[in-house]
Backbone bond lengths (Angstrom), bond angles and torsions (degrees), N, CA, C in turn:
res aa  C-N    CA-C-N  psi(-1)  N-CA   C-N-CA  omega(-1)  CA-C   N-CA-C  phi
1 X - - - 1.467 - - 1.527 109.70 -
2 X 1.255 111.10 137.55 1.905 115.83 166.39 1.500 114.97 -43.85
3 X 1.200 107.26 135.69 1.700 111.22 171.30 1.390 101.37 -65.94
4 X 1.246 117.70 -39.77 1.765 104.05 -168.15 1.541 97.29 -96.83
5 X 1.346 107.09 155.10 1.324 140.25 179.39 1.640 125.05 -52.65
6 X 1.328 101.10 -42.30 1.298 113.52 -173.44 1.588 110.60 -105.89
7 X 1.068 108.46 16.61 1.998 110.01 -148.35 1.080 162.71 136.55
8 X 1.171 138.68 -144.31 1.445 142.59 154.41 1.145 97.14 -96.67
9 X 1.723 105.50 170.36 1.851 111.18 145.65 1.360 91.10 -145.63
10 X 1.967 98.60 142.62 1.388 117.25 -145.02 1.172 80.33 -125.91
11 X 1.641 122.28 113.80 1.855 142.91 138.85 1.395 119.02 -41.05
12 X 1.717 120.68 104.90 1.219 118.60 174.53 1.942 106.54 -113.50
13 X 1.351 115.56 63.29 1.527 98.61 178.26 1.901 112.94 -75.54
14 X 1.310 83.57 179.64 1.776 93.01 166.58 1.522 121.91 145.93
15 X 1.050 155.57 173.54 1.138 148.80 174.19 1.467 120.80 -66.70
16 X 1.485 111.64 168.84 1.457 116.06 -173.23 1.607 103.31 -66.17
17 X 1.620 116.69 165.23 1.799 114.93 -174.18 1.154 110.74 56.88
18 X 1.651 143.30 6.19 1.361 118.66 -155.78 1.910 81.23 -92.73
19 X 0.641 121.72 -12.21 2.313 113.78 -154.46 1.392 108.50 120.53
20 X 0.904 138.37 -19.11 1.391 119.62 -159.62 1.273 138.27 -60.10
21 X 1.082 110.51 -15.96 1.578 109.67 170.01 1.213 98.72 -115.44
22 X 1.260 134.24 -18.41 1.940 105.30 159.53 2.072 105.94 -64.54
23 X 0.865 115.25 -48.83 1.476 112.66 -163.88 1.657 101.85 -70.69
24 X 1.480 120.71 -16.96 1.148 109.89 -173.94 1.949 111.54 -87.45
25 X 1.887 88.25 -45.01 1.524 87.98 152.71 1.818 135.27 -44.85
26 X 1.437 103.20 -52.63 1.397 101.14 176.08 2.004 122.89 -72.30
27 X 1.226 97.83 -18.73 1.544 119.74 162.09 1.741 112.90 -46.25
28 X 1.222 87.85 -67.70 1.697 110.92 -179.74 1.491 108.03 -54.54
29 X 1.298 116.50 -47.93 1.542 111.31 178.25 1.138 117.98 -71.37
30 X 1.422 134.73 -45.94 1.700 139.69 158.09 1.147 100.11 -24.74
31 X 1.577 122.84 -68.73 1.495 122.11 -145.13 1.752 100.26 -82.73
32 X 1.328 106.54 -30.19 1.772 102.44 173.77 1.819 67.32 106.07
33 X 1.145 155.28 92.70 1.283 139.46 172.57 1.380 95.06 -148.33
34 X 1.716 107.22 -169.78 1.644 85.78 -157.36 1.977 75.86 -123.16
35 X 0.959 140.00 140.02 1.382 137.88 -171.35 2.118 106.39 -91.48
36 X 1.095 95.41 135.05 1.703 82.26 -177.97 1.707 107.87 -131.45
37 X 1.114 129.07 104.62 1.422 124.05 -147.18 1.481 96.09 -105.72
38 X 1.347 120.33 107.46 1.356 115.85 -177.96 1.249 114.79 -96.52
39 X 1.777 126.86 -8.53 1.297 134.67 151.58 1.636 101.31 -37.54
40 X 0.888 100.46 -61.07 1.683 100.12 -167.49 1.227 119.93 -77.79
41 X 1.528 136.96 -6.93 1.165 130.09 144.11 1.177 129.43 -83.31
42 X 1.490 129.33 3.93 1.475 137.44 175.20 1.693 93.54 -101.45
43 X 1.169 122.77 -12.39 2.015 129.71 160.48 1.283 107.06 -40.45
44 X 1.803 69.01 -78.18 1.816 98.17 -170.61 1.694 104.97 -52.95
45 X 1.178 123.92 -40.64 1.609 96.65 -167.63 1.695 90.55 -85.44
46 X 1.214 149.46 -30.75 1.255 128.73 -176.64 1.273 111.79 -55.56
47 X 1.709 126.90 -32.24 1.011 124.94 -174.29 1.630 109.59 -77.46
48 X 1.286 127.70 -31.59 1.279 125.70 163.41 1.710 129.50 -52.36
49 X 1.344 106.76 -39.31 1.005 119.52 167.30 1.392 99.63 -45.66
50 X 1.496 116.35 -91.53 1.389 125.20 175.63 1.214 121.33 14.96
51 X 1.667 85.33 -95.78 1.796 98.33 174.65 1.183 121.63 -63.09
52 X 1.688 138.55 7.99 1.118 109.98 133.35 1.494 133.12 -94.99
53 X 1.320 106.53 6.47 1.631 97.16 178.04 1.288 108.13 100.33
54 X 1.714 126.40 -5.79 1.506 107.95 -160.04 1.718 99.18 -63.06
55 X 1.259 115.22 -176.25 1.531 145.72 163.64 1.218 97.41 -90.47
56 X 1.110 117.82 105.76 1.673 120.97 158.32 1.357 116.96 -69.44
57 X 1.611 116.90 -10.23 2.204 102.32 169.14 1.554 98.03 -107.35
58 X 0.826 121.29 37.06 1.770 146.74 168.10 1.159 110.82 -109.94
59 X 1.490 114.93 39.34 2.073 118.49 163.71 1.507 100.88 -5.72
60 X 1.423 110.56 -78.16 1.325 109.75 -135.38 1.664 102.61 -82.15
61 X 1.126 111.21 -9.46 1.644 122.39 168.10 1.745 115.92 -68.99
62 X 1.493 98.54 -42.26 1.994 119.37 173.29 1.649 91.12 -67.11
63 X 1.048 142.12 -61.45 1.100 151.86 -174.94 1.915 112.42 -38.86
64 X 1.139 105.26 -55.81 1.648 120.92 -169.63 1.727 86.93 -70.99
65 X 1.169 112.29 -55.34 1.479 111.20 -162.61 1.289 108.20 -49.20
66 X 2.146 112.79 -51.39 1.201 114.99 -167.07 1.927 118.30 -44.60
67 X 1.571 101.23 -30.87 1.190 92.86 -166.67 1.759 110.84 -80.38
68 X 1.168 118.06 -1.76 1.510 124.84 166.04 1.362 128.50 -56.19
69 X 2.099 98.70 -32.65 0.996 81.73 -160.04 1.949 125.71 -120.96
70 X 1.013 105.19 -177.82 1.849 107.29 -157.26 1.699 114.53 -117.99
71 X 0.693 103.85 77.36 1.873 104.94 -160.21 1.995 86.56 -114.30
72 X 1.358 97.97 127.09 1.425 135.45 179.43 1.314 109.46 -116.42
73 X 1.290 114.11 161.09 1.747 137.41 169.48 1.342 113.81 -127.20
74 X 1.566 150.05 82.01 1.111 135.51 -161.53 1.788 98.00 -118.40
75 X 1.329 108.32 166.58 1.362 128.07 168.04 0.960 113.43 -89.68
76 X 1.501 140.62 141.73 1.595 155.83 -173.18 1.005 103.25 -143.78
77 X 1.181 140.44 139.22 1.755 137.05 157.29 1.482 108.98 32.28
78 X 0.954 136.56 17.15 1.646 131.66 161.94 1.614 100.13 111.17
79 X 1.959 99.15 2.60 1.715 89.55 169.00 0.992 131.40 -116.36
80 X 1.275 146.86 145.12 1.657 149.12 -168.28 1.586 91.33 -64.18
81 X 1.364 119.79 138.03 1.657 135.38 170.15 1.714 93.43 -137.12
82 X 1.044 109.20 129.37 1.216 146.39 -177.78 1.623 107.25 -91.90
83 X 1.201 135.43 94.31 1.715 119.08 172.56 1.761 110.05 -123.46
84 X 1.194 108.23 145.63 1.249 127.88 171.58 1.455 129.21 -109.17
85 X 0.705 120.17 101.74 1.746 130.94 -171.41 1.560 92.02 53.37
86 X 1.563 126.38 46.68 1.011 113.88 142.65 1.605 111.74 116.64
87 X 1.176 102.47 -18.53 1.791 123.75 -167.61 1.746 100.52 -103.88
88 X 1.106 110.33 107.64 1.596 110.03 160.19 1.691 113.48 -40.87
89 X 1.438 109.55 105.85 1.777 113.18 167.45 1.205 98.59 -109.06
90 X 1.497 150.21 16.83 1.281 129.81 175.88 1.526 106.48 -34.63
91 X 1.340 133.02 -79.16 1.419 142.44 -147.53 1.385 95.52 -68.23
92 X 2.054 123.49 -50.22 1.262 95.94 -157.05 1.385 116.54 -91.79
93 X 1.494 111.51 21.14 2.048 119.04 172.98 1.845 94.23 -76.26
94 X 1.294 144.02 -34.32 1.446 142.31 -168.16 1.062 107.74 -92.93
95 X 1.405 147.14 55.78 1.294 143.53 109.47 1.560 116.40 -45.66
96 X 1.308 110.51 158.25 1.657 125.67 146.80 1.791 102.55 -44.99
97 X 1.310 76.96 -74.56 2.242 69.28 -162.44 1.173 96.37 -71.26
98 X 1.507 150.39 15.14 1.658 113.28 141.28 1.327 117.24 -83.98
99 X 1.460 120.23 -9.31 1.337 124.50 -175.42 2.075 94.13 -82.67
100 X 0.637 143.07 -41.71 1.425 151.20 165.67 1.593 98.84 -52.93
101 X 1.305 121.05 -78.26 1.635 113.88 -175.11 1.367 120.55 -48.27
102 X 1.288 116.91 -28.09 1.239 125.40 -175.57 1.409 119.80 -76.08
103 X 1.377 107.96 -38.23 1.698 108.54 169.70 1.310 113.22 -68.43
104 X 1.572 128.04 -11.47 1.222 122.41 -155.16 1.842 85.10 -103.72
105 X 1.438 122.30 -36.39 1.398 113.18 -178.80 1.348 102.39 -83.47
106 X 1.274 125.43 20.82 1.626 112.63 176.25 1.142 106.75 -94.17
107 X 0.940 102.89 -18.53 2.066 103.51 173.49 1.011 122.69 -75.91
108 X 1.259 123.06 -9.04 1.379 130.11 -170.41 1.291 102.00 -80.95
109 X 1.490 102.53 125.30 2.073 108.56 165.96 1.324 95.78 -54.43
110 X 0.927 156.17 -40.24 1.912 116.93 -132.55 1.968 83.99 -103.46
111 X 1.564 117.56 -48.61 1.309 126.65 175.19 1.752 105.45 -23.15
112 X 1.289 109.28 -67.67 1.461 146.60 -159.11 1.664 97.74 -55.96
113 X 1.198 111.79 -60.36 1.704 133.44 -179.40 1.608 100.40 -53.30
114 X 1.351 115.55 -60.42 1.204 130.95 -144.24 1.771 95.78 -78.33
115 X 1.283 109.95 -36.46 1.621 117.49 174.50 1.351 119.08 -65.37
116 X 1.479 97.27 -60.01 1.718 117.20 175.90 1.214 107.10 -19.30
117 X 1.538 115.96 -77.81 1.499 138.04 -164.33 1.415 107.73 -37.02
118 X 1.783 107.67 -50.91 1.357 119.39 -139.75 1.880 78.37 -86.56
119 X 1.431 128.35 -36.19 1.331 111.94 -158.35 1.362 112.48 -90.93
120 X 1.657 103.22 -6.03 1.978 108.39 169.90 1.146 116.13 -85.90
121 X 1.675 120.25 -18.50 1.073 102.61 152.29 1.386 148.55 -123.46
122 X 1.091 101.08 29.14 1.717 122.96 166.26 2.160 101.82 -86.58
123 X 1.291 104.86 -24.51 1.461 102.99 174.02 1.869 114.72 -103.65
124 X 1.327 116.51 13.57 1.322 102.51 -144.60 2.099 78.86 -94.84
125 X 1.118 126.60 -5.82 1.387 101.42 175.08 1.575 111.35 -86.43
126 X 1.417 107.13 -2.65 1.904 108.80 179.20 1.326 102.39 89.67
127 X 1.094 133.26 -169.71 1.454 148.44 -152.23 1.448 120.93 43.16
128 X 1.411 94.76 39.99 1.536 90.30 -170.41 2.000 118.06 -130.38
129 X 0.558 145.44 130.49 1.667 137.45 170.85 1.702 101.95 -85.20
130 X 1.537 116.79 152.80 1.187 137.56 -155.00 0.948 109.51 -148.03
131 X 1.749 145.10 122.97 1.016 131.93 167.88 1.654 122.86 -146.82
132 X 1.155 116.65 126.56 1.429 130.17 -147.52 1.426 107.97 -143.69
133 X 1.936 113.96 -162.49 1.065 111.28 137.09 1.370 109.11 -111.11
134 X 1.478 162.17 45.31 1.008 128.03 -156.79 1.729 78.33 -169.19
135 X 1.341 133.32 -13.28 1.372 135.34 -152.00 1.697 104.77 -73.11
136 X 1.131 106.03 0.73 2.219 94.75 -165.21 2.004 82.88 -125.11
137 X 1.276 109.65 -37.61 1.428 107.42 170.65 1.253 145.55 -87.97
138 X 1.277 112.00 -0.99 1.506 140.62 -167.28 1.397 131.07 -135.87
139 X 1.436 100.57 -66.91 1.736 112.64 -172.05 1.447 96.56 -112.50
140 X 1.221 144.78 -6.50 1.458 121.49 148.11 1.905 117.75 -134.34
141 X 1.008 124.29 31.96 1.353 158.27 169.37 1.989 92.25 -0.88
142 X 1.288 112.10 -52.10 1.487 100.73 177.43 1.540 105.28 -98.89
143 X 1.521 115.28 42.64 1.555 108.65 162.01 1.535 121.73 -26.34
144 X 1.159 150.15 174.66 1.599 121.27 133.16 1.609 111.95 -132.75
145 X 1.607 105.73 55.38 0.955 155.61 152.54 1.417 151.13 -148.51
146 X 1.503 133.61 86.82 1.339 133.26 -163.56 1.338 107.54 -99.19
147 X 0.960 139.63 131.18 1.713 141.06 128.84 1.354 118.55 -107.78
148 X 1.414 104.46 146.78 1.637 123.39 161.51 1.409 111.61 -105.87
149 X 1.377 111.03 108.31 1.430 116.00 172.88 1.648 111.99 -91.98
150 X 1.964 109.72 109.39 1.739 96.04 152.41 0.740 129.64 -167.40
151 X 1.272 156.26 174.49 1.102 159.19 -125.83 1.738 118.46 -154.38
152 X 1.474 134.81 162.46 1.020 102.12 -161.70 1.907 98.14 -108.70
153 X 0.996 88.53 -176.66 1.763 93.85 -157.34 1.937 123.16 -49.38
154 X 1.549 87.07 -37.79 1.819 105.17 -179.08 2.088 95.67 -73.10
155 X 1.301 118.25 -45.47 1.661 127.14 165.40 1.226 108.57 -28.57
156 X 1.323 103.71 -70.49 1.610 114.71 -178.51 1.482 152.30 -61.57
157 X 1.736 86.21 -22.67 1.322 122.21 145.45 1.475 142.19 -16.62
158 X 1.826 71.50 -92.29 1.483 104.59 174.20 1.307 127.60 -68.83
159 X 1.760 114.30 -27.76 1.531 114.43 162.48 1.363 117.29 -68.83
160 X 1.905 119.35 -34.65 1.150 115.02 165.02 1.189 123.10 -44.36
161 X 1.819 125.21 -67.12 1.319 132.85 -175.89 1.647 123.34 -51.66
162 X 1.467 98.16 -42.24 1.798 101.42 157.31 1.549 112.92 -53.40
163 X 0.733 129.36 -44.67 1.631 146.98 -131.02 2.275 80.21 -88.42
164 X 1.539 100.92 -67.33 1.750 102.13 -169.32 1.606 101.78 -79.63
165 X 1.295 128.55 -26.98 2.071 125.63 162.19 1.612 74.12 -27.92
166 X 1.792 103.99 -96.33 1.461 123.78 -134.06 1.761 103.75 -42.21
167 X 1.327 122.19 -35.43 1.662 111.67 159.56 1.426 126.35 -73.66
168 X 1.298 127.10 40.33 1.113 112.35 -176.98 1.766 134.14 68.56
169 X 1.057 93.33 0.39 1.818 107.72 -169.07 1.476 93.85 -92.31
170 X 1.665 110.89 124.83 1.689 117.81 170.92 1.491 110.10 -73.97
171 X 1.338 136.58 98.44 1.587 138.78 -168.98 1.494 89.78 -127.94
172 X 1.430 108.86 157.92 1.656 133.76 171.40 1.829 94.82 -119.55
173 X 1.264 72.50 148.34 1.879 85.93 166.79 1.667 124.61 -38.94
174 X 1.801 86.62 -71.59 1.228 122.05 163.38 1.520 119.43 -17.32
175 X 1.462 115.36 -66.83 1.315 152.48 164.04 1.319 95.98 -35.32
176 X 1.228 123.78 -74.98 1.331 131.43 -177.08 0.938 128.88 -62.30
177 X 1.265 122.33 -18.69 1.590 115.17 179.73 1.519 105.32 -102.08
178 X 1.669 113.86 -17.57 1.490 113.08 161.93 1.717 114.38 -56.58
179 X 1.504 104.26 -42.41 1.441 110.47 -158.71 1.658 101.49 -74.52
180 X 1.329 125.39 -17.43 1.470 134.90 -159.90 1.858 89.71 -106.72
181 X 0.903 128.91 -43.15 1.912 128.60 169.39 1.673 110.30 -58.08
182 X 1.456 108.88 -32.39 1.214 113.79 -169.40 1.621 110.29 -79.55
183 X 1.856 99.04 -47.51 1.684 104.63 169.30 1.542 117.73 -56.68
184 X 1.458 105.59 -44.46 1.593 111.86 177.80 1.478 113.69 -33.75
185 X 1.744 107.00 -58.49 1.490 106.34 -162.86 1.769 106.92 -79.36
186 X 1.461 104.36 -37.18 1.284 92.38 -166.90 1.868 108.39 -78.86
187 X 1.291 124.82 7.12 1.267 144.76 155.37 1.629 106.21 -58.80
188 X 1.193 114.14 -71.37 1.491 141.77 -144.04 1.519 84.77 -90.38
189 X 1.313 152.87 -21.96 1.572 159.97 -160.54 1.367 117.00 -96.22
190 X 1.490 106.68 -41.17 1.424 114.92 -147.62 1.204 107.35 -78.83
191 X 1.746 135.48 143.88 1.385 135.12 -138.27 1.950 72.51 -99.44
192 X 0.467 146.10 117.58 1.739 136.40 149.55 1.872 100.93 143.46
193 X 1.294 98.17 101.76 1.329 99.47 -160.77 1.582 154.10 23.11
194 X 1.059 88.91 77.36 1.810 110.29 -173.19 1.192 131.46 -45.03
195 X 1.460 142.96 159.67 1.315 139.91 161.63 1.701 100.61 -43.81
196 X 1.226 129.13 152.88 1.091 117.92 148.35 1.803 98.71 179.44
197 X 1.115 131.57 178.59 1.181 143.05 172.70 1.106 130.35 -66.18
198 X 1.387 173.02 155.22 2.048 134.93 141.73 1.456 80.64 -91.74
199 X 1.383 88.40 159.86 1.059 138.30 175.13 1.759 104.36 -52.04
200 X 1.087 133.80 -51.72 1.262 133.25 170.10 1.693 122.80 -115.00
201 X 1.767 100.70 39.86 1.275 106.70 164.75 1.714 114.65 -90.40
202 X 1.394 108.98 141.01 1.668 124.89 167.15 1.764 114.38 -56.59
203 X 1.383 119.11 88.62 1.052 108.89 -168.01 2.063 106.48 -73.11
204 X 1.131 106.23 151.39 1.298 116.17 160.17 1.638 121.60 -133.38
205 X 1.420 104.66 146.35 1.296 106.96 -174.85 1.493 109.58 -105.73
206 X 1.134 139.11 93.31 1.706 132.15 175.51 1.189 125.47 -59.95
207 X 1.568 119.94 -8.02 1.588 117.25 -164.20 1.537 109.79 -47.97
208 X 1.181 102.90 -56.39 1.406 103.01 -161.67 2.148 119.41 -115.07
209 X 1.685 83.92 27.17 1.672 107.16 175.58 1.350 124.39 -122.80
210 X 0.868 93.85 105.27 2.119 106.36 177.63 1.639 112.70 -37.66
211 X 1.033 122.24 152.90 1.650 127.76 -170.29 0.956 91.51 -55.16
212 X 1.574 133.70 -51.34 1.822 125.63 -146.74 1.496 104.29 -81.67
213 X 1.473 121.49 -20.08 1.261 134.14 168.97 1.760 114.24 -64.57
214 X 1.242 103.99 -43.68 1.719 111.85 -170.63 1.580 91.13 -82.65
215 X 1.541 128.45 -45.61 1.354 102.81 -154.70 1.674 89.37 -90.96
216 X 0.975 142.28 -8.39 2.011 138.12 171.22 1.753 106.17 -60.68
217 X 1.172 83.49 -46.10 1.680 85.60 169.02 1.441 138.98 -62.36
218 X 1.100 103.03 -67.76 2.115 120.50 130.17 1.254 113.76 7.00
219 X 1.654 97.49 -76.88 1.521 113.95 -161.22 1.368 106.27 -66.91
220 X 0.901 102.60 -64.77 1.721 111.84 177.15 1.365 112.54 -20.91
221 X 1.657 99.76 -83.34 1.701 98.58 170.22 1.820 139.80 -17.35
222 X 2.144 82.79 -52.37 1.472 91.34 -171.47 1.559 114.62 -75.85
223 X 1.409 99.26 -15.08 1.829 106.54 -178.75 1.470 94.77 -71.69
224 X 1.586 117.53 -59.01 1.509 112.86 -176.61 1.363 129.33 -22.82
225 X 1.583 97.84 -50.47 1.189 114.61 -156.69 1.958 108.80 -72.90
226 X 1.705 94.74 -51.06 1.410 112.18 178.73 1.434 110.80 -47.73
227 X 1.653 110.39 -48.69 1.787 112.12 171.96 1.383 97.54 -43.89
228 X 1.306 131.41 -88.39 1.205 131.23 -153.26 1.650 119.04 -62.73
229 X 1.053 106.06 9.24 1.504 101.89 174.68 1.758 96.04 -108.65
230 X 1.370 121.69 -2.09 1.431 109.76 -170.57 1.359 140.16 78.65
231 X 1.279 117.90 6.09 1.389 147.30 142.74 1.981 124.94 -58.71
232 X 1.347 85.59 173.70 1.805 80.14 -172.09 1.465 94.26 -151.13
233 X 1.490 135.39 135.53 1.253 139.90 167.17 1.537 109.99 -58.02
């Protein structure tokens, strides 16, 4: 039988553009699972930061703030809403430059601490999918499920640059594939839990596989796995 109550908990790391929170979202609904998008709460607190102005090389200033603040994941009509001290930011965490600010406050200890807590234990009864960079190596380390979702850099791009066109955002390719090399490294760099692989994550490659292809594959696995542990969706 599963140690946790509710389930599994399913590791989605990988780089920026790779899918991950569409496949982890559509993951979560297959399995009846509960989806926990920590991309989007490391948004939301970059975007808090923001609007207040802190100094991000002001530790102990990032620090005072962290404890202010209130960042939720709720369900609405069948859609993920994102709120921060209370204010729906779903839409305004997906810019370009919050995807840029955000890697740069992910390094931050107190940011990092202050998330951790909140996302081990909103997942710690299982039934849940997770997707980050740090989620199979860090914040849920005995997953008993890992994947690495990615794709290769020009891939990631181009779904990005489609992705900010279709909102109205004026982006170049070009632009984009600078801005996605730039997240990569300073992702993959940062002294306080890094991009990186585990050691016994299921790698997948999306470049050249359609969502229904990446998440059939997915699924499969995670059903496998759930049979044999003696559980039931």
């Amino acid at each position: 039988m599963p140690s946790r109550p509710d389930g599994i908990v399913i590791a989605i790391d990988g780089p920026s553009g790779a899918g991950k929170s569409t496949i982890a979202r559509l993951l979560a609904e297959r399995l009846g699972y509960i989806q926990i998008d920590t991309g989007a709460m490391f948004r939301a607190a970059a975007l808090l930061l923001s609007l207040a102005g802190v100094d991000l090389d002001d530790l102990a200033a990032v620090e005072q703030f962290c404890r202010t603040i209130d960042i939720r994941l709720e369900l609405e009509s069948g859609r993920q809403v994102v709120r921060a001290n209370g204010a729906d930011v779903t839409d305004k965490i997906r810019s370009a430059e919050m995807s840029l600010l955000t890697s740069l406050t992910a390094t931050l200890k107190p940011v990092r601490e202050a998330l951790l807590k909140a996302q081990q234990q909103m997942g710690s009864r299982g039934g849940v999918v997770l997707e980050g960079r740090d989620i199979g190596t860090v914040v849920f380390p005995d997953a008993e499920i890992k994947f690495y979702l990615s794709a290769s850099v020009a891939e990631r791009a181009r779904r990005r640059c489609e992705e900010l066109i279709s909102k109205g955002e004026p982006v170049s390719l070009a632009e984009t594939v600078a801005d996605v090399e730039k997240r990569d490294q300073q992702d993959s760099e940062r002294d306080i839990a890094p991009l990186r692989q585990a050691d016994d994550a299921l790698l997948i490659d999306s470049s050249h596989l359609s969502i229904d292809e990446v998440l059939s594959s997915m699924e499969a696995i995670c059903r496998k796995k759930i049979e044999n542990m003696g559980t039931t969706l």
